[in-house]
ZANUVO-434444 format. One line per 2 residues: their letters; for each residue x, y, z negated of N, C-alpha, C, O. Coordinates in pm, 1 decimal, m for minus. Atoms other than C-alpha are relative to their C-alpha. Example, Ala and Ser with C-alpha at 12.3 -4.5 7.8 and 13.67 -1.06 7.14 Angstrom:
BEGIN
as) 89.0,m119.0,0.0,1230.0,m450.0,m780.0,90.0,120.0,0.0,193.6,118.1,m66.5 | m82.0,m119.0,6.0,1367.0,m106.0,m714.0,m77.0,109.0,m73.0,m26.1,219.8,m89.9
//
This chain:
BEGIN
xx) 134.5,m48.5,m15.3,11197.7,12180.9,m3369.1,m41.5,m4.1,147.4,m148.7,m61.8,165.1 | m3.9,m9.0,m118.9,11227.9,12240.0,m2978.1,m22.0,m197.7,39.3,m132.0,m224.5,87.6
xx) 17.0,147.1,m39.9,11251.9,11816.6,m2911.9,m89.1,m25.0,m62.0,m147.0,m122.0,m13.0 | 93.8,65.5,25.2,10993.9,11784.6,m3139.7,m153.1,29.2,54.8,m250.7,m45.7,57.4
xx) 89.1,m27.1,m163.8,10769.2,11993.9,m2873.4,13.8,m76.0,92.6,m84.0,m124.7,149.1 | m58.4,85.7,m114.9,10933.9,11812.5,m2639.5,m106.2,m104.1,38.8,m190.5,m121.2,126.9
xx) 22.0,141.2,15.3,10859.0,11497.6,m2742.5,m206.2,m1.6,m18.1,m268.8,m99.0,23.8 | 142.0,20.5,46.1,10463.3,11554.5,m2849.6,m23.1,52.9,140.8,m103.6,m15.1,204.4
xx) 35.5,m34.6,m142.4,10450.5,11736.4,m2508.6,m3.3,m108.7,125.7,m79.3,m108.2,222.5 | m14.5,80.1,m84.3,10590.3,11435.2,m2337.3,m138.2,m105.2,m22.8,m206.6,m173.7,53.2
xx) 88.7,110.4,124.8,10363.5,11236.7,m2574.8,m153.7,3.1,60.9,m215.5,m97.1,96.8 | 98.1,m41.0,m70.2,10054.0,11442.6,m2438.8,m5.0,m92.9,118.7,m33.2,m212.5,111.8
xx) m32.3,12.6,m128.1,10110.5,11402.2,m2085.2,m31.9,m187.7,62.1,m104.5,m247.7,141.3 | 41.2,190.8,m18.0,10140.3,10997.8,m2098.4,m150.9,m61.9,m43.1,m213.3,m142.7,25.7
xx) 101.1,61.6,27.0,9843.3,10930.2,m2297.5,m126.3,98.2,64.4,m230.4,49.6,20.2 | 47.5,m12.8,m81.8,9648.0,11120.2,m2093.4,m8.7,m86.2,124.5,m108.2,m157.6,136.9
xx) m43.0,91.0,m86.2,9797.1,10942.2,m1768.6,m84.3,m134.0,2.2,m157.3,m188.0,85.4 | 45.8,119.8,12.2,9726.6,10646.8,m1958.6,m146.2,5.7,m7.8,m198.9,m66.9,76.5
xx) 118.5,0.7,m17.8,9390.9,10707.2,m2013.7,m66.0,11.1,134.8,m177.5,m38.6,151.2 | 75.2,m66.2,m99.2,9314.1,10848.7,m1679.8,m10.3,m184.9,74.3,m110.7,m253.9,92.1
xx) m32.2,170.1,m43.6,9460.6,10466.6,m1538.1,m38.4,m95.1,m39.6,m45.8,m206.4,12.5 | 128.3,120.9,88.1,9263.1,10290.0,m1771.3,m106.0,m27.8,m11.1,m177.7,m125.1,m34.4
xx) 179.4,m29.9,m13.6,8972.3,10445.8,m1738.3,m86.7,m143.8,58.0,m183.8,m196.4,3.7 | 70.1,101.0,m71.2,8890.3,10155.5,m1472.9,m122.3,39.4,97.7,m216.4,m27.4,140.3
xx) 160.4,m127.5,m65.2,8637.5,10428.0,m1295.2,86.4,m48.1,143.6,208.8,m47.8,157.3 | m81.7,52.0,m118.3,8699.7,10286.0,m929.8,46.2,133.7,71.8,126.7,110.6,162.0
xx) m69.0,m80.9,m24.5,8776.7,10666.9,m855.0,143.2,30.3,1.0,208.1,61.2,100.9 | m107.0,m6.4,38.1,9063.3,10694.1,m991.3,64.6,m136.3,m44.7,26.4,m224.4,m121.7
xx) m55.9,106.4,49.8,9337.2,10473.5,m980.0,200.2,17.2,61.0,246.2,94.7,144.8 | m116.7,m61.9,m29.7,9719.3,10457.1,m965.0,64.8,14.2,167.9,160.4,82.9,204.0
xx) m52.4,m41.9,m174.0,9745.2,10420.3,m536.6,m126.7,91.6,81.4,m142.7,117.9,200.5 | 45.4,m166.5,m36.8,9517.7,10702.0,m503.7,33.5,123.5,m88.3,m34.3,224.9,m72.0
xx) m48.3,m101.2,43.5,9679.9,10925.7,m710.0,165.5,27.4,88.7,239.7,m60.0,133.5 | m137.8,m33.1,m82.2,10000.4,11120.2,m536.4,100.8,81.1,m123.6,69.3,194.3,m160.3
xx) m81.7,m67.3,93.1,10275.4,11215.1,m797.0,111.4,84.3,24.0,175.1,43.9,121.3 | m135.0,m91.3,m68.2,10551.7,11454.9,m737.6,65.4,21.5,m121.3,m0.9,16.8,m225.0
xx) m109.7,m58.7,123.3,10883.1,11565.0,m986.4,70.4,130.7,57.5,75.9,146.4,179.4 | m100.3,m103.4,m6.9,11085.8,11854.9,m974.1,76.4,40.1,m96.5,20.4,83.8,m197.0
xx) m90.6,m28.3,78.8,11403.4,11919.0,m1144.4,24.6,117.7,m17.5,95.7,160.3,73.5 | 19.0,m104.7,22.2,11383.0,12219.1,m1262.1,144.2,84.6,m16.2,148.9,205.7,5.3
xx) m126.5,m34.3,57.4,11747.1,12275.3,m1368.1,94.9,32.4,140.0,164.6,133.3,151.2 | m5.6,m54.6,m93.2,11832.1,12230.0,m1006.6,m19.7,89.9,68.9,62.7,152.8,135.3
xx) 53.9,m120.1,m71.5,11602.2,12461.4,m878.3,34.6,145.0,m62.5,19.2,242.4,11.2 | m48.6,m100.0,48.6,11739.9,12729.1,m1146.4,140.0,40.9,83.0,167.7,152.9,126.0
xx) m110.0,m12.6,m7.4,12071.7,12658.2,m1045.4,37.4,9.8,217.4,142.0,62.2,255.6 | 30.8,m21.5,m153.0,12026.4,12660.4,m622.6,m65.1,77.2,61.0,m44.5,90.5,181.6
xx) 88.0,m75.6,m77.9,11755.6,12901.8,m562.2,67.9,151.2,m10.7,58.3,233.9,m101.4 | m36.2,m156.8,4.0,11918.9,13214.4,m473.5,m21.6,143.1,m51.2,49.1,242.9,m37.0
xx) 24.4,m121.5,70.2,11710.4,13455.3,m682.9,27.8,m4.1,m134.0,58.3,84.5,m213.9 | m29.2,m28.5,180.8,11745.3,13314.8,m1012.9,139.7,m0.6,m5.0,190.2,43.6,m108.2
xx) m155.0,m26.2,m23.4,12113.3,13299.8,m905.6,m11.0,169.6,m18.7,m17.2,227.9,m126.9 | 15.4,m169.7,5.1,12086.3,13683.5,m833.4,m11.8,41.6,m172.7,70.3,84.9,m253.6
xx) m12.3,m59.7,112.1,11937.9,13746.5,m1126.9,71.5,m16.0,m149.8,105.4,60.4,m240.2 | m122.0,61.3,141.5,12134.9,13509.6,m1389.4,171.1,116.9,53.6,234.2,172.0,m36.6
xx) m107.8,m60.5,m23.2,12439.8,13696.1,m1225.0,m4.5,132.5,m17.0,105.4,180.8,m44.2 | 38.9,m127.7,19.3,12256.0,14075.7,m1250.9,m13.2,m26.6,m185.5,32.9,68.9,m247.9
xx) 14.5,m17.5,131.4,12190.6,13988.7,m1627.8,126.0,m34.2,m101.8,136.8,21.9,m210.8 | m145.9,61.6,3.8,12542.0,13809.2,m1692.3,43.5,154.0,m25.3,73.9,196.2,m136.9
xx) m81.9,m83.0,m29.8,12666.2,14138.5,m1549.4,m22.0,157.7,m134.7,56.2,243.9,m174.7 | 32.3,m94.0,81.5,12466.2,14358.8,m1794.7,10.5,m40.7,m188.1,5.2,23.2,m293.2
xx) m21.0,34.0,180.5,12512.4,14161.2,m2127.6,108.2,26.0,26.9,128.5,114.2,m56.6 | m147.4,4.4,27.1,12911.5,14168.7,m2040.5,m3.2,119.2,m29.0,66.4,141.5,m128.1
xx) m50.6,m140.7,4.5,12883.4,14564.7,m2011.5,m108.1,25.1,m162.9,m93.9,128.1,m228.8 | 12.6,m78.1,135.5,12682.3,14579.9,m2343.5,61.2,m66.8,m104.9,62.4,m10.4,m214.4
xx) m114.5,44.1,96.9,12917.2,14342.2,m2531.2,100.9,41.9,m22.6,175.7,25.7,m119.1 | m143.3,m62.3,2.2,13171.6,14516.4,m2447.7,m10.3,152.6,m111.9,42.2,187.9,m217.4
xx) 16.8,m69.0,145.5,13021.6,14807.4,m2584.7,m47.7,13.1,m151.5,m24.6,97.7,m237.9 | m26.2,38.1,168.5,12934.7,14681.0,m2902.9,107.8,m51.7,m77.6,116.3,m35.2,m199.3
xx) m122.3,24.9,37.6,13264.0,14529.3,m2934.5,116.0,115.1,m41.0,217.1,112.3,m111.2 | m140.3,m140.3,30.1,13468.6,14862.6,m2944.2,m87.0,98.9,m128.3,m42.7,152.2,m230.1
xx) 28.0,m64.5,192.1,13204.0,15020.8,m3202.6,32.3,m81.0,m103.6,62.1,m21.4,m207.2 | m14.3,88.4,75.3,13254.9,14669.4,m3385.5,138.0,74.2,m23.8,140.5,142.5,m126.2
xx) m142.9,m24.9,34.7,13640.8,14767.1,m3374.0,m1.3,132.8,m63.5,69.1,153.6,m162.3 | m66.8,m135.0,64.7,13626.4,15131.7,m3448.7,m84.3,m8.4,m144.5,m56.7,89.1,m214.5
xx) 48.5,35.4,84.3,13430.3,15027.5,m3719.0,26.3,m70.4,m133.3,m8.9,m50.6,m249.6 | m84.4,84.8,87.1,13640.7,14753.9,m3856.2,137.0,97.6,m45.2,220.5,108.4,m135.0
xx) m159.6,m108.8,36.8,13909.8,15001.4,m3851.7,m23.5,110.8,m68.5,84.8,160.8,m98.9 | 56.5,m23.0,96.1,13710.3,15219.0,m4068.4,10.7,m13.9,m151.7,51.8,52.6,m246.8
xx) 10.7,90.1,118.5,13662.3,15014.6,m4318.9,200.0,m20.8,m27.4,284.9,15.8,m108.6 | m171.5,65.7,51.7,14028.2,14875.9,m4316.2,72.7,170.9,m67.3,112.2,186.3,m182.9
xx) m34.6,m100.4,63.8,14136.0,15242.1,m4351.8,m36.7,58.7,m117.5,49.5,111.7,m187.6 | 53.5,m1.4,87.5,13895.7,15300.4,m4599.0,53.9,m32.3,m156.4,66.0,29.0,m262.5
xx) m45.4,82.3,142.3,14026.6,15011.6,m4829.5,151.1,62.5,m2.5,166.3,109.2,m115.4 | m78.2,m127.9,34.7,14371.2,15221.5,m4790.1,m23.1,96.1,m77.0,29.0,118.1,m186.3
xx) m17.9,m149.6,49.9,14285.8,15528.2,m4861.5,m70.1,16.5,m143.7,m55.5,118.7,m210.9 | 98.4,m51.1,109.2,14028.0,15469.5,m5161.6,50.2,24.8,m140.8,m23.1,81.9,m221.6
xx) m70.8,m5.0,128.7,14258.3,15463.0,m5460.7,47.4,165.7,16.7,60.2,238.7,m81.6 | m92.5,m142.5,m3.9,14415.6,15804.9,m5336.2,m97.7,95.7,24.0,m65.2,202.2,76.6
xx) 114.7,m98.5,m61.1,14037.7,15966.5,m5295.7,m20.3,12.8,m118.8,19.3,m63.4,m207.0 | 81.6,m16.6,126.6,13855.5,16118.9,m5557.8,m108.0,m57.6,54.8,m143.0,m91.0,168.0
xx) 176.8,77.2,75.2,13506.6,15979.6,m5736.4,m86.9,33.8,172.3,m133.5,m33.8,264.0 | 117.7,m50.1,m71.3,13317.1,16187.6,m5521.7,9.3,m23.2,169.2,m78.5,m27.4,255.4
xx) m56.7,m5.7,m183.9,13504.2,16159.7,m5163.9,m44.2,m93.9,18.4,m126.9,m117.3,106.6 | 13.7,175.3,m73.4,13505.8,15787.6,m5177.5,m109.5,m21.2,18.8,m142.3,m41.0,135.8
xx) 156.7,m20.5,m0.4,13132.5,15781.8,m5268.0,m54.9,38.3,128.2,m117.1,m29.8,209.6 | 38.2,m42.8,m190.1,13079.1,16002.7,m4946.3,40.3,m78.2,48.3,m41.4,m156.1,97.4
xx) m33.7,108.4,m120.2,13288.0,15787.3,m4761.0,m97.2,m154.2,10.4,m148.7,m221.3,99.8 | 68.5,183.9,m0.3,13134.1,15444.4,m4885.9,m170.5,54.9,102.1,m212.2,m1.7,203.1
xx) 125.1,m31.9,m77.8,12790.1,15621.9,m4758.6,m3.2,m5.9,133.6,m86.6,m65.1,202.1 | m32.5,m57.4,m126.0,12924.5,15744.4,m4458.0,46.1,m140.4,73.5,3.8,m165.0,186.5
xx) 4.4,139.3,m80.1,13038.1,15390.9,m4360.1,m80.9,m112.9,m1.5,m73.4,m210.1,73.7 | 130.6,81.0,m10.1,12733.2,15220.7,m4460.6,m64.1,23.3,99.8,m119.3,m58.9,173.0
xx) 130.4,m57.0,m93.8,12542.9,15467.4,m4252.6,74.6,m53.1,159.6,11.6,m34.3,263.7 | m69.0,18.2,m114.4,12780.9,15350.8,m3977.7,m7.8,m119.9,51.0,m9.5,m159.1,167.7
xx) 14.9,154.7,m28.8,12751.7,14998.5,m4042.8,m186.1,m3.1,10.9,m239.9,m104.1,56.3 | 137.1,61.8,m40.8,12364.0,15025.4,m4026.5,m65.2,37.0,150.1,m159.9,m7.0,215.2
xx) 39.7,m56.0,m178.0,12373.1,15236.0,m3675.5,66.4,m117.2,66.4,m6.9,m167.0,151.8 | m69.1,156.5,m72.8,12588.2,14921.7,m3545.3,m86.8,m113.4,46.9,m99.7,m161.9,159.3
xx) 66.6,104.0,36.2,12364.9,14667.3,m3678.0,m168.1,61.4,76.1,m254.8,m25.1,88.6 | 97.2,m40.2,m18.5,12077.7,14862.7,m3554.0,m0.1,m3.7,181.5,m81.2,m59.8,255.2
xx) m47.8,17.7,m111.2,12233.6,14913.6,m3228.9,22.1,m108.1,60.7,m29.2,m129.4,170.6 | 2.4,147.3,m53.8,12336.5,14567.4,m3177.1,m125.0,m91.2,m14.9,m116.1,m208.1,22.6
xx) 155.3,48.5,22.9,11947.9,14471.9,m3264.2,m55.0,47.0,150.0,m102.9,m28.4,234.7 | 131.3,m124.7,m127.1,11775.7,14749.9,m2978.7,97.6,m75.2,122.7,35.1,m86.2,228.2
xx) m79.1,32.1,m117.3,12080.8,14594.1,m2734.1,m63.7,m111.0,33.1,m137.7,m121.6,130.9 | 74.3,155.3,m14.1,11975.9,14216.0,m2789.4,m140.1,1.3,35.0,m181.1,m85.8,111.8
xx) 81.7,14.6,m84.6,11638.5,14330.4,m2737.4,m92.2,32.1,148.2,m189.2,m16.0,206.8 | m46.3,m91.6,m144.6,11681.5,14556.4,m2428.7,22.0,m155.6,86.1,m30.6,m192.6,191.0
xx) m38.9,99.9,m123.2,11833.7,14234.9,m2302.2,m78.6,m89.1,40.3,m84.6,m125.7,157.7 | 137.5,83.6,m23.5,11539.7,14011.7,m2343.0,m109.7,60.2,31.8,m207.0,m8.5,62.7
xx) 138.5,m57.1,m50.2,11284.0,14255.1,m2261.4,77.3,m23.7,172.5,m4.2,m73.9,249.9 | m58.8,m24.4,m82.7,11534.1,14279.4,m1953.9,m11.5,m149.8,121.3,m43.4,m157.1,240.0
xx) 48.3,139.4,m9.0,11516.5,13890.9,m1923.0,m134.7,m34.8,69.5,m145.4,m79.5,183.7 | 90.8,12.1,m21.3,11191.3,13871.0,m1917.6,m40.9,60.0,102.1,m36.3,m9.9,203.3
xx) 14.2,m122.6,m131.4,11083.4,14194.3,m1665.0,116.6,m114.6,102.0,86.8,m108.3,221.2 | m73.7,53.9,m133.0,11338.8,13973.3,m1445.9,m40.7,m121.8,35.2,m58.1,m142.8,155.2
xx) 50.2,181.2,m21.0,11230.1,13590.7,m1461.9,m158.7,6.7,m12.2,m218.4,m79.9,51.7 | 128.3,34.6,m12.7,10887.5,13628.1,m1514.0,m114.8,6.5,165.0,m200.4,m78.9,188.3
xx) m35.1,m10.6,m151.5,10828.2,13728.1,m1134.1,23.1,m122.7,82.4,m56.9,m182.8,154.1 | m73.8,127.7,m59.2,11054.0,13452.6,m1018.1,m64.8,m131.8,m62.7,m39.0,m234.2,0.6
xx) 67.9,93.2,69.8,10827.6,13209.9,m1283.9,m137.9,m11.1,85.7,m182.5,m112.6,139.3 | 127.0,m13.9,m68.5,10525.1,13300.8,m1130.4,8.7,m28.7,187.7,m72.9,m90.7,255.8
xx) m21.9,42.4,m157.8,10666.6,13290.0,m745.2,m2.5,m185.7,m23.6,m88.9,m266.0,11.4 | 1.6,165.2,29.4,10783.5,12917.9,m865.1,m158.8,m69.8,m57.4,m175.5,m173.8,m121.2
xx) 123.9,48.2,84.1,10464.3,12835.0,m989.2,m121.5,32.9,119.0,m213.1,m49.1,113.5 | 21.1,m21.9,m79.3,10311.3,12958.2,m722.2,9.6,m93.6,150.2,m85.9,m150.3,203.2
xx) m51.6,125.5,m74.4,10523.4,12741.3,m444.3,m30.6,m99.3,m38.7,m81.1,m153.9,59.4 | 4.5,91.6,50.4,10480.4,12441.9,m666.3,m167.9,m64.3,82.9,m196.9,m143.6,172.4
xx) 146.5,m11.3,m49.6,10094.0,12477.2,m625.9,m36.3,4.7,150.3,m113.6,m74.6,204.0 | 27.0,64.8,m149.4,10104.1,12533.2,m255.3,35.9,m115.7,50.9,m47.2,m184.6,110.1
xx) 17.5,110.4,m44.7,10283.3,12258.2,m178.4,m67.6,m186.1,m55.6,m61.5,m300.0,m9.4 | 82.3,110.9,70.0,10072.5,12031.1,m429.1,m108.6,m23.6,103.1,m129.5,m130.1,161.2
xx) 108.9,m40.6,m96.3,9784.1,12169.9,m214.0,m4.9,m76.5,105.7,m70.3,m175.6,138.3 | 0.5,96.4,m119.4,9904.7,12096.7,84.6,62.6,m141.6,65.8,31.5,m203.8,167.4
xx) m12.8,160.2,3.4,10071.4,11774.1,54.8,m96.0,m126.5,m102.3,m59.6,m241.4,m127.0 | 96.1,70.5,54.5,9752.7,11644.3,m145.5,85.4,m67.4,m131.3,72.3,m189.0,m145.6
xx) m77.3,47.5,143.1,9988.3,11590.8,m501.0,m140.2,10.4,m78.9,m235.1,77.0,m37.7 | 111.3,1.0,101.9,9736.8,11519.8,m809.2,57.9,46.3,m115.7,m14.9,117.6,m184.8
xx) m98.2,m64.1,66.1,10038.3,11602.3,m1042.9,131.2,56.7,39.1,198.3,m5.9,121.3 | m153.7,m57.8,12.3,10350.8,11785.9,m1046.8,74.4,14.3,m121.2,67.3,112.6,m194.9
xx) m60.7,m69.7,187.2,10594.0,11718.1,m1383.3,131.3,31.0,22.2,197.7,m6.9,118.6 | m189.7,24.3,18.2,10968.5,11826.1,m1511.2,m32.2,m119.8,7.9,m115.6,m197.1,m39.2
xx) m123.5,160.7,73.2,11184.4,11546.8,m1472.9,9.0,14.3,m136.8,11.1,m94.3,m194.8 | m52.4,11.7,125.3,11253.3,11668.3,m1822.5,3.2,m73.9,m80.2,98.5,m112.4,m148.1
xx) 39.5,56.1,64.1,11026.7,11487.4,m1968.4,m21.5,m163.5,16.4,m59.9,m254.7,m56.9 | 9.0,182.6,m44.5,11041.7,11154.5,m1771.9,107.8,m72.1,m77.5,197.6,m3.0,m125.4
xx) m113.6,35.7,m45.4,11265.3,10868.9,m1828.4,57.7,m31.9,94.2,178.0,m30.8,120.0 | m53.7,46.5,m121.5,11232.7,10740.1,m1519.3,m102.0,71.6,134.9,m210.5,129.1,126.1
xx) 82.5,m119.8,m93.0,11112.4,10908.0,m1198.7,31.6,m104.2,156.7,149.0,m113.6,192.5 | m69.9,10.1,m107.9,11118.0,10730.7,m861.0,45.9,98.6,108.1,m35.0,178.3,155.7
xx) m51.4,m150.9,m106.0,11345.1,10976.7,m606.5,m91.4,m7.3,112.0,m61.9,78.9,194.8 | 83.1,m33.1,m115.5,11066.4,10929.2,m343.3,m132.7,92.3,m106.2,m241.6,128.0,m61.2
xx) 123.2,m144.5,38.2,10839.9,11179.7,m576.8,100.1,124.3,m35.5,47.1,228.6,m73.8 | m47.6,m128.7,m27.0,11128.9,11426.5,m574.4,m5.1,84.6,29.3,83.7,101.9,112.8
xx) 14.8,m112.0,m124.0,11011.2,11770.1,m446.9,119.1,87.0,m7.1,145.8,164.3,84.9 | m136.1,m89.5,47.7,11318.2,11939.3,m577.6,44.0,108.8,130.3,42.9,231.6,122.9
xx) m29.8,m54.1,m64.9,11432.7,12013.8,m255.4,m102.7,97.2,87.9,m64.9,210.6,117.4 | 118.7,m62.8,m33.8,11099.4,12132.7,m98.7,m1.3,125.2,m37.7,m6.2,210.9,50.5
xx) 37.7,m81.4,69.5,11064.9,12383.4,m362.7,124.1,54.9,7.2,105.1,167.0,54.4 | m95.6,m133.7,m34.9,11398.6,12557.5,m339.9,36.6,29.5,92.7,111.5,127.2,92.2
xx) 29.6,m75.0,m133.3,11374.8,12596.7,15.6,m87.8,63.4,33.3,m58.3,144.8,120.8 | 81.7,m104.5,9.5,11052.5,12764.4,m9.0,53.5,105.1,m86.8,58.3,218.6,m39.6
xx) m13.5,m131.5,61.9,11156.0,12982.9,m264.9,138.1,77.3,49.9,159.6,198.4,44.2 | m121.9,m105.9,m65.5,11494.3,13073.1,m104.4,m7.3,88.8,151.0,73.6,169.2,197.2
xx) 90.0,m121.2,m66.6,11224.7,13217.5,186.0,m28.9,90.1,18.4,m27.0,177.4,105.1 | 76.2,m187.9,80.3,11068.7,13462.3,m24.6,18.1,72.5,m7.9,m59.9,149.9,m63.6
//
């Protein structure tokens, strides 16, 4: 589903292009237009804040996996005791019990829901900031180096490395 955005996104983008280059309007044409790329994957992986923060969020999913992992266990061990003990319970005990570990397995499951989305609200409140600074930089130096576009590489196949801003852009943002 995601490549098939991709792909209609890339899809966009060209026949536009193409149109704009076809047009034949002596305005516009492909050696007055200025193109720029940026690798985006780079700039995730070099710019010192989304470093920071991939490593601040790293640090906070490990500490809530962990604790969902030991209710997972005391949980599983529950249950395992459970299937022990239920032949040697009466009607009515086991009954309680089966409840009593449902209700245990749905605080888990409930818990491991509010965690996962703690972490993406968490996500978000953290990168969206750093999306907007990048987006931001991008635009100034479009500005002021007179660019007409700026795309991912993602979507190219081919890109010549003299429209690279890659580096541009994560030296401004490792500024900020």
């Amino acid at each position: 589903m995601q490549s098939n955005r991709n792909f209609f996104s890339m899809l966009k983008i060209f026949t536009v292009l193409t149109l704009i280059l076809a047009s034949g309007t002596p305005m516009v044409s492909a050696q007055s237009m200025k193109f720029g790329v940026i690798d985006l994957k780079r700039v995730f992986e070099e710019c010192t804040k989304f470093q920071q923060v991939e490593n601040e969020l790293q640090k906070v999913q490990k500490s809530k996996a962990q604790s969902i992992e030991q209710m997972r266990n005391s949980l599983a061990d529950e249950f395992d005791q459970f299937k022990v003990q239920q032949e040697l319970l009466p009607e009515a005990a086991r009954k309680q019990r089966v409840t009593e570990l449902r209700s245990k397995e749905t605080a888990y499951l409930n818990k491991l829901r509010e965690e996962q989305l703690e972490l993406e609200r968490m996500k978000k409140d953290k990168l969206d900031p750093l999306a907007e600074d990048l987006k931001n930089v991008v635009e100034a130096i479009a500005r002021e180096e007179g660019y007409d576009f700026i795309f991912k590489n993602l979507y190219l196949a081919y890109s010549n490395p003299k429209h690279d801003i890659t580096n541009k852009v994560i030296q401004r943002m490792n500024k900020r």
